[in-house]
C-alpha positions in Angstrom: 62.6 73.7 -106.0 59.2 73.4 -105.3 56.6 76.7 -105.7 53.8 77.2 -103.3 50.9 75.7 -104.0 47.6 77.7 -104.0 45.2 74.8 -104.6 47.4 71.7 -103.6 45.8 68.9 -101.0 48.4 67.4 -98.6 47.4 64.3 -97.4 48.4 62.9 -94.5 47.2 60.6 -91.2 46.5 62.5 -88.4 45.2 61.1 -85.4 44.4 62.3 -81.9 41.7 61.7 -79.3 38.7 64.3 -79.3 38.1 66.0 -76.4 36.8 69.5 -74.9 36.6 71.6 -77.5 36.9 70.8 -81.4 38.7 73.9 -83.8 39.4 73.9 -87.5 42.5 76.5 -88.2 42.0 78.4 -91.5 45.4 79.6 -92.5 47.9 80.7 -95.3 50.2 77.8 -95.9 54.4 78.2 -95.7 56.1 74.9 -96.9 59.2 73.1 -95.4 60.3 69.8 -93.8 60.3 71.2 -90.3 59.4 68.7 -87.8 57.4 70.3 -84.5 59.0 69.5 -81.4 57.8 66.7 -78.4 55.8 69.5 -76.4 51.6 69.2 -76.4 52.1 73.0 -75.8 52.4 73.6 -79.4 49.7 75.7 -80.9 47.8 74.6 -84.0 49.3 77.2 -85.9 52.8 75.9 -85.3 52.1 72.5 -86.6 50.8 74.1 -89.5 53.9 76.5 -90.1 56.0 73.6 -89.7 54.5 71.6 -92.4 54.1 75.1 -94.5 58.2 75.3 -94.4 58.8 72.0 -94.7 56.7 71.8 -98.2 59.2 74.4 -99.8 62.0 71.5 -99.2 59.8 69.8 -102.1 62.1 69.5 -104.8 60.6 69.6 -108.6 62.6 68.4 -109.9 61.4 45.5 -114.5 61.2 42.8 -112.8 63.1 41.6 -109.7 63.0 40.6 -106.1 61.2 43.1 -103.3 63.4 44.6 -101.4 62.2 45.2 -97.7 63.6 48.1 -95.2 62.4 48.5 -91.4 59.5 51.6 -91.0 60.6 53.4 -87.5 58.4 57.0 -85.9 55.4 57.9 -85.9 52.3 60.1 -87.0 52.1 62.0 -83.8 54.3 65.6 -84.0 54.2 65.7 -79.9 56.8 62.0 -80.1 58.0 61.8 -83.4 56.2 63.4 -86.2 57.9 61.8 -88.9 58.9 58.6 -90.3 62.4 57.1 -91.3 63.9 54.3 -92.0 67.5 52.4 -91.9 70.0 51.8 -94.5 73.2 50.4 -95.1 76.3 51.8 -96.9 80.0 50.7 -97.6 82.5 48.0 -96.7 82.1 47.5 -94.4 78.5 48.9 -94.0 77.5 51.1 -91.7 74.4 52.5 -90.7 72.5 55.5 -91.0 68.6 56.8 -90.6 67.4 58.8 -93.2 63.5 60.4 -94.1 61.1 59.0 -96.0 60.4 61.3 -98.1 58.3 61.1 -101.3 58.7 64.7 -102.1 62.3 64.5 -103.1 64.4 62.5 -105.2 67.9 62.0 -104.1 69.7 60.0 -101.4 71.7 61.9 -99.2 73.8 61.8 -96.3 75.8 63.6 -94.4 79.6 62.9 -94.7 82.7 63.0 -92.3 83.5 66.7 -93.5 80.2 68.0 -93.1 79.9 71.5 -91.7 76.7 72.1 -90.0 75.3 68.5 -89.5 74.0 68.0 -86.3 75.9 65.5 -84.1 73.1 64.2 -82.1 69.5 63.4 -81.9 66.3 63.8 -80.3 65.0 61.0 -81.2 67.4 58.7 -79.4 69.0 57.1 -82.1 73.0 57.4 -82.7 74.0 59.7 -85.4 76.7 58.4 -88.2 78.7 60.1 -90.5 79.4 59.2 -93.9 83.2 58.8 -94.5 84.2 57.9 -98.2 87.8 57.0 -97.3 86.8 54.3 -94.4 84.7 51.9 -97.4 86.5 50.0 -99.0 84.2 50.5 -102.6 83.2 54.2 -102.2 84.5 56.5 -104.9 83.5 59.7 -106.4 81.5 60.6 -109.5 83.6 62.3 -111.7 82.0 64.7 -114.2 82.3 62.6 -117.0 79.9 59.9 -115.3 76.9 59.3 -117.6 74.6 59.8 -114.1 75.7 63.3 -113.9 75.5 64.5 -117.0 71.8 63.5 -117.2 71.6 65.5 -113.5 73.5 68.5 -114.9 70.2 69.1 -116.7 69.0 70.4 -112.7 70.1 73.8 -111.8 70.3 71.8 -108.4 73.6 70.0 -109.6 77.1 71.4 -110.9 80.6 70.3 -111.5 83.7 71.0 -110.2 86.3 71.8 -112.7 89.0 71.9 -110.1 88.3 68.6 -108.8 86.4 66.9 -111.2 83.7 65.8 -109.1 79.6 65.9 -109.3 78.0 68.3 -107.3 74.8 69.4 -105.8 73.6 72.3 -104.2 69.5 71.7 -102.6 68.3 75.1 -101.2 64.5 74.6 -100.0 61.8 77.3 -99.2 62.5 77.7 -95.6 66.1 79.2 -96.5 67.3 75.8 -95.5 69.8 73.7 -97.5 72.3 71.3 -98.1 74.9 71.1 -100.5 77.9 68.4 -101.4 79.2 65.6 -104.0 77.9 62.5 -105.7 79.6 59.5 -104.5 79.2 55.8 -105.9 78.7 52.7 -102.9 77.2 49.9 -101.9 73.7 49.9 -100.8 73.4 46.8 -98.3 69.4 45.4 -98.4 67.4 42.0 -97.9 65.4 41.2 -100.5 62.9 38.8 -101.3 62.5 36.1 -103.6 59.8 33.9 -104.7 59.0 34.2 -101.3 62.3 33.5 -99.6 64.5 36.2 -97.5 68.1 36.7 -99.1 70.2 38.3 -97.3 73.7 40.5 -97.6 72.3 41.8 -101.2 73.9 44.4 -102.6 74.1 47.2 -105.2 76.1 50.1 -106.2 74.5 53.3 -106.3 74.6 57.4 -106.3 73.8 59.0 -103.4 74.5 62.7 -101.8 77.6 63.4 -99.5 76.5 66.1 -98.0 79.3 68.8 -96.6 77.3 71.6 -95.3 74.0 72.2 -93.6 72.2 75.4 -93.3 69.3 76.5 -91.2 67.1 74.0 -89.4 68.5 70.9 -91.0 71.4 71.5 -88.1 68.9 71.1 -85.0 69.1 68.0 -83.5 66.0 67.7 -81.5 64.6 65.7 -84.4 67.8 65.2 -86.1 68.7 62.1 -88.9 71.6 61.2 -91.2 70.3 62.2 -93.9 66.7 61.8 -96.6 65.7 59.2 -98.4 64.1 60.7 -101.3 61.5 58.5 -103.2 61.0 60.8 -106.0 60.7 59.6 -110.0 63.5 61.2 -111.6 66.5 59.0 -112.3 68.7 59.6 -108.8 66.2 57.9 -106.5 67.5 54.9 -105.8 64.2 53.2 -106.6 65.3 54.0 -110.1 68.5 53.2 -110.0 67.9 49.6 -108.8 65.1 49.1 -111.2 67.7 50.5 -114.6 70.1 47.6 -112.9 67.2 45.4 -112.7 66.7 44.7 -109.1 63.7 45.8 -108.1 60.6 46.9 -109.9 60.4 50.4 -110.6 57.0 50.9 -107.8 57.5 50.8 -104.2 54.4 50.1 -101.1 54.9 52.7 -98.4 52.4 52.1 -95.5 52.2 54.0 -92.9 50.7 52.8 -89.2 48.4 55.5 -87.7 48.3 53.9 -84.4 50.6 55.4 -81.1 52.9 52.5 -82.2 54.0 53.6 -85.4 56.1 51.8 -87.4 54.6 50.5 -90.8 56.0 49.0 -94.4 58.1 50.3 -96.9 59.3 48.0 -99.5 60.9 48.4 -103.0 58.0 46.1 -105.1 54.3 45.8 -105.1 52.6 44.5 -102.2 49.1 42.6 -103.7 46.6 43.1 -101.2 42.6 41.9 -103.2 41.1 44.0 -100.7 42.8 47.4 -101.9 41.2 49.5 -104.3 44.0 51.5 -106.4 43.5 54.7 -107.8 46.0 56.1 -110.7 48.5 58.6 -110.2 48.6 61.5 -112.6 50.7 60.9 -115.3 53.3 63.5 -116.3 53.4 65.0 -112.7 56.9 65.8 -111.1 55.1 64.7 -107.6 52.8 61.4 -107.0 49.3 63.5 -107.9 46.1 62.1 -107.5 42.8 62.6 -108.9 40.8 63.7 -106.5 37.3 64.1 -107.2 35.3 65.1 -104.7 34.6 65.5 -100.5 31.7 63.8 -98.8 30.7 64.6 -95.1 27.8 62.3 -93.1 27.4 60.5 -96.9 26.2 63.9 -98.5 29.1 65.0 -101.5 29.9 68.4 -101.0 29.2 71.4 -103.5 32.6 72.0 -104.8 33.3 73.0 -107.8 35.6 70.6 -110.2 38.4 72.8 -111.2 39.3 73.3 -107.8 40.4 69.6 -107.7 41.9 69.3 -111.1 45.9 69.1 -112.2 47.7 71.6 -113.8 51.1 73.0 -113.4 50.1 75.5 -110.2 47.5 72.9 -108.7 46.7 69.4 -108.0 46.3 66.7 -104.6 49.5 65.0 -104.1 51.2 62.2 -101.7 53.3 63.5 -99.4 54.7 61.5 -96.3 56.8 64.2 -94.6 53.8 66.2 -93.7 52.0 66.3 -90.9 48.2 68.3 -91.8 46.0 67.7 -94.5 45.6 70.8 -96.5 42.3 71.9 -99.0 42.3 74.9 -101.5 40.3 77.7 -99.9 36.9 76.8 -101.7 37.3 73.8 -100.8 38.0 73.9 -96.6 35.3 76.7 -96.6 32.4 74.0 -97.9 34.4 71.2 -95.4 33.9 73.6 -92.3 30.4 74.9 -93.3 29.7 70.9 -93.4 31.0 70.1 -90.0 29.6 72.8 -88.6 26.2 72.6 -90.0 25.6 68.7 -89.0 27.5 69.4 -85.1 25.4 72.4 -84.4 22.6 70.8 -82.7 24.2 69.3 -80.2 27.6 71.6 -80.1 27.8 75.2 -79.8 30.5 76.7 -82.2 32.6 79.0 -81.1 36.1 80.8 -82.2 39.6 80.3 -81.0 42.5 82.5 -81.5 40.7 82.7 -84.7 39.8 79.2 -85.4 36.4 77.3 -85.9 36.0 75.3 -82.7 33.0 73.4 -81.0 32.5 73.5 -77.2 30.6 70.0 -76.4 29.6 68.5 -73.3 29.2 64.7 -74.2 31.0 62.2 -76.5 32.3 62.9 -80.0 31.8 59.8 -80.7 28.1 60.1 -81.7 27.9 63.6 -82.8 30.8 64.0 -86.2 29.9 62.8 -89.3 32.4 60.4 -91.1 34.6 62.3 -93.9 35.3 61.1 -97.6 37.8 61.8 -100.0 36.5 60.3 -102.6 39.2 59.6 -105.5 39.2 58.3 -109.3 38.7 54.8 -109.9 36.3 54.7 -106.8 38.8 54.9 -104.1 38.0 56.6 -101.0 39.9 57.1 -98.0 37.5 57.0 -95.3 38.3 59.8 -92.6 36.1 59.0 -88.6 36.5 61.7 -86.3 39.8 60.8 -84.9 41.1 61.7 -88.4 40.6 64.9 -88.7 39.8 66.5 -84.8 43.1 67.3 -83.3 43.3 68.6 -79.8 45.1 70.9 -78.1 45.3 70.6 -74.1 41.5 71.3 -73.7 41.2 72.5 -77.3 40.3 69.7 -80.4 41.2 70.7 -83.4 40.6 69.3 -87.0 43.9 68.7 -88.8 42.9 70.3 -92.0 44.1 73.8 -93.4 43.3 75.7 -96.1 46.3 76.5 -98.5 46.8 80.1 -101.0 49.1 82.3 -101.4 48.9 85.4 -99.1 
């Protein structure tokens, strides 16, 4: 289970036209994986307490073909506001959608005794259950499985003397959870090969039958199957396939920040020559990055280093089931003071229900600077306007937060 992070930096495309009025929204942050529902009456601060719940559902805890699965949703909380993707499992296979979700590690589903799994879904897809006795190769991991005995090592996982199956229990920040058994299956996938599509691949894996649901994991206005947890520990299945050999042990994730969604999300490396990489932290339970600093209008902010480096209570990660960007207090003052300072000529500044806003009476489109987050190995992701002004009805907001504990 994740703590709270007092200086962490979420990350995370956010993009809606500027209008009216511009705010930034200061705020303690809350973490779960809460998706806002499809209403543009949502306040700020309700986007922001979604993403503050749904960052407590963080859990700490070769070579081969590329295997390639569809990218469905979207950035935008008032349609989608999240991404997921669809899978295959069992003989014969059946379907399911499931998060992406880089904060976690395990697979999981819910199965056909689940109490507390929602039974239908906002987002207009049809909602499957997991049954172990309808495939044909599905069996349970008994406690004597290599695989859970490594994942005994997690107080998230047990075993069940009377019936000698692996177990897990996830509770998350928001008093949320989800608990069940290990099963072993088939996981249906194309992959690709020296360039050619194969198709009707398979591999067996370890994935979460989940049983019960508690809190808002049994709403179904934004309702899946289950999450697809991309995490480094063993249990992702992006390690599993890469121990059998399958698949590298890296996966691409790309996610489209236009109203059409979609994007790419493949087990492999996609080369690209025009990508600058930047290294992820090493010994890190989540995918940290160095971050090393925040430009606005070309000028690097005054920040002060520590703020941005990696220890075990701070750090800038990847997350892809959040909505906001979040900076460490010092760090979102010196961003607003920015803004505001280059805006103030041609805006007048003015507060919100307690948040920095900017009443204009012309185009954005001239008048905010571009944004930098300028990373190590001299990557930087290049933030215009659209980025980081989010608005409400006649109020534009920027999508970033500041994040300590209260």
């Amino acid at each position: 289970m994740a703590a709270i992070f007092p200086a962490w930096i979420m990350i995370a495309a956010f993009l809606l036209e500027a209008a009216l009025v511009m705010c930034g929204f200061p705020s303690t942050l809350q973490l779960e994986r809460r998706i806002p529902l499809a209403s543009h009456e949502l306040e700020l601060s309700q986007l922001r307490e979604r993403d503050r719940l749904r960052h407590g559902r963080l859990l700490q805890s070769s070579s081969g073909g590329v295997v390639d699965f569809p990218v469905l949703g979207t950035y935008d909380p008032f349609l989608v506001g999240l991404y997921y993707t669809k899978i295959q499992l069992g003989s014969p296979p059946r379907e399911f959608y499931v998060q992406i979700d880089t904060g976690s590690d395990v697979l999981w589903i819910g199965c056909n005794s689940c109490n507390g799994c929602p039974q239908t879904s906002g987002l207009k897809i049809e909602l499957n259950l997991f049954d172990p006795g309808s495939s044909s190769t599905a069996s349970p991991v008994p406690c004597s499985d290599p695989r859970c005995r490594a994942d005994l090592q997690s107080s998230d996982s047990g075993c069940s003397s009377q019936t000698n199956q692996c177990s897990y229990s996830f509770q998350y920040g928001d008093g949320s959870g989800t608990s069940g058994y290990y099963v072993a299956d088939l996981l249906h996938f194309n992959s690709i090969l020296e360039g050619s599509m194969t198709n009707n691949s398979t591999a067996p894996i370890m994935f979460g039958c989940s049983v019960l649901e508690t809190g808002d994991l049994t709403k179904s206005d934004r309702a899946v199957d289950g999450i697809f947890g991309f995490g480094q520990q063993s249990l992702s299945v992006i390690s599993q396939l890469s121990s059998q050999g399958i698949t590298p042990r890296v996966f691409s994730h790309c996610l489209k920040g236009n109203n059409g969604g979609g994007g790419v999300l493949v087990f492999g490396e996609i080369v690209e020559p025009t990508i600058i990489y930047t290294p992820l932290v090493p010994s890190q339970p989540h995918y940290n990055l160095d971050l090393r600093s925040i430009s606005v209008g070309g000028q690097v902010l005054s920040i002060k280093p520590s703020v941005f480096s990696t220890s075990s209570s701070q750090g800038t990660i990847i997350d892809s089931g959040t909505t906001l960007a979040y900076l460490a207090e010092e760090a979102y003052d010196a961003f607003m003071n920015a803004i505001t300072n280059t805006v103030s000529q041609t805006v007048r500044p003015v507060l919100s229900k307690g948040n920095q806003c900017y009443l204009i009476t012309s185009s954005v489109n001239d008048i905010f600077p571009q944004v930098s987050l300028n990373f190590a190995g001299g990557a930087s992701l290049i933030l215009n306007l659209q980025d980081y002004l989010v608005q409400q009805n006649s109020i534009v907001s920027q999508s970033f937060g500041h994040a300590y504990i209260d």
